[in-house]
N, C-alpha and C positions, 0 to 999 in steps of 0.2 A: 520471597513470594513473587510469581508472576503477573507486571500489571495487565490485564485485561482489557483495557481499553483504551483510545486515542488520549491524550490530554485535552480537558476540555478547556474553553476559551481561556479563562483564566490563568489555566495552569502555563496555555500558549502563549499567552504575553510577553509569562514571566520567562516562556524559553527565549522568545525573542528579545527583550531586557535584555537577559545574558549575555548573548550575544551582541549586542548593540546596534540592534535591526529598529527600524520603525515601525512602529505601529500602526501602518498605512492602511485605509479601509480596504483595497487591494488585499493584502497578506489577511486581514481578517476574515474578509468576503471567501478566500480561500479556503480558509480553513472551516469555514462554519458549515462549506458545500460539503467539505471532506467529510466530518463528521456526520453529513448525514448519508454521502455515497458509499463511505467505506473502502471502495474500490474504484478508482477513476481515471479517466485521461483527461487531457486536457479539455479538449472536448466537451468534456461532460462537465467537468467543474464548469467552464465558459458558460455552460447552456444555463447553469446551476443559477449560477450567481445571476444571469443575461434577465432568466424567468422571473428573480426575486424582486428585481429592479431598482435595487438601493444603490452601487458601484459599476461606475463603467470598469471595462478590459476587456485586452484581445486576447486572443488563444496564447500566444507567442508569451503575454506578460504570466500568464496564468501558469504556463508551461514553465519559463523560468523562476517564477513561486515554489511550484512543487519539487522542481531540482532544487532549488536552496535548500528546500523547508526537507526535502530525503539525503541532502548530504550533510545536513546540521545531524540527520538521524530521527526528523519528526515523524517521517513517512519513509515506507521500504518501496523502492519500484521494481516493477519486471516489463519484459520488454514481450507482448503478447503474439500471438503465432498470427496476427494481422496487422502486424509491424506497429503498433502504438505502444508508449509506454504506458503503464497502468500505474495507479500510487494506491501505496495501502497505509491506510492508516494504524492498524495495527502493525506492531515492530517486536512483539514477542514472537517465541517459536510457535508456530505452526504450519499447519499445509494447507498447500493449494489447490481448489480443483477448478480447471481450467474448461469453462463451456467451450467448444471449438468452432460453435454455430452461432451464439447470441454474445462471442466475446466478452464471458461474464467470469469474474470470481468469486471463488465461496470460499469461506477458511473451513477448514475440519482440526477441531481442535481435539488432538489426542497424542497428549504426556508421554503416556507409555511407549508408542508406537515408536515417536520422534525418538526415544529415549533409547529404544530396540537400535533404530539404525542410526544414531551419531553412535552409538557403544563400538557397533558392527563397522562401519565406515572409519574411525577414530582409530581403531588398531591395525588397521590396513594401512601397507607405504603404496605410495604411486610415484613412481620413479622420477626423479627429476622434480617432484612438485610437495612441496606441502600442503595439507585441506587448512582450508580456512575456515570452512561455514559449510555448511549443507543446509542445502534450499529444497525443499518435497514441491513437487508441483507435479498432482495428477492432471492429466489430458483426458477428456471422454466430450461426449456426445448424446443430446435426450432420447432415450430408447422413445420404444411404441408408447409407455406405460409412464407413466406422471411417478416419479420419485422424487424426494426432497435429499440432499445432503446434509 
């Protein structure tokens, strides 16, 4: 079964434990912004935490937190059509739909679909290369009309 959601704090500790990371208010402050953005740069975690006012940090430590915390595997990042990296807290399969105006992410979570194209992609050779992963990430823009994904 597919887990659904981010590890909450608890569970982060114990990834951190693991690993034999500190427990730094830093690395928590992090993660607790993450958990509630979803989706973020550094940026935003910064503002996150900056607002809450319990932990100082700069962009730059924040930045380097979430590369750690995505190459342990805690967070997936993509690198946005406005040159910032974005971190997602979710790390199961789904897709992406990329705002191209408000540089915002949605997940669309559908099994099936994802399931359609790694089938269709996975039986195909691409010469000189093996696939590794497929990544869906839709690109659009807000029509006239208010829609939700």
């Amino acid at each position: 079964m597919t887990i659904r959601r981010c590890p909450d704090m608890e569970e982060f500790k114990t990834i951190l434990r693991k690993h034999s990371l500190k427990l730094t208010p830093q690395r928590l402050a992090v993660h607790e912004a993450m958990m509630s953005l979803g989706h973020a740069c550094a940026d935003m975690v910064t503002d996150a935490i900056k607002e809450k006012g319990t932990t100082k940090v700069t962009v730059a430590s924040v930045y380097n937190i979430l590369t750690q915390m995505a190459m342990l595997g805690i967070y997936h990042y993509r690198l946005s059509a406005n040159n910032k990296m974005y971190f997602d807290v979710n790390t199961f399969r789904h897709i992406h739909f990329y705002d191209q105006e408000s540089h915002t992410y949605k997940d669309i979570i559908d099994d099936d679909l994802v399931a359609i194209i790694e089938s269709y992609l996975g039986k195909k050779k691409f010469k000189g290369y093996k696939l590794e992963t497929i990544d869906i990430q839709l690109i659009g823009r807000p029509n006239k009309k208010k829609y939700t994904v």
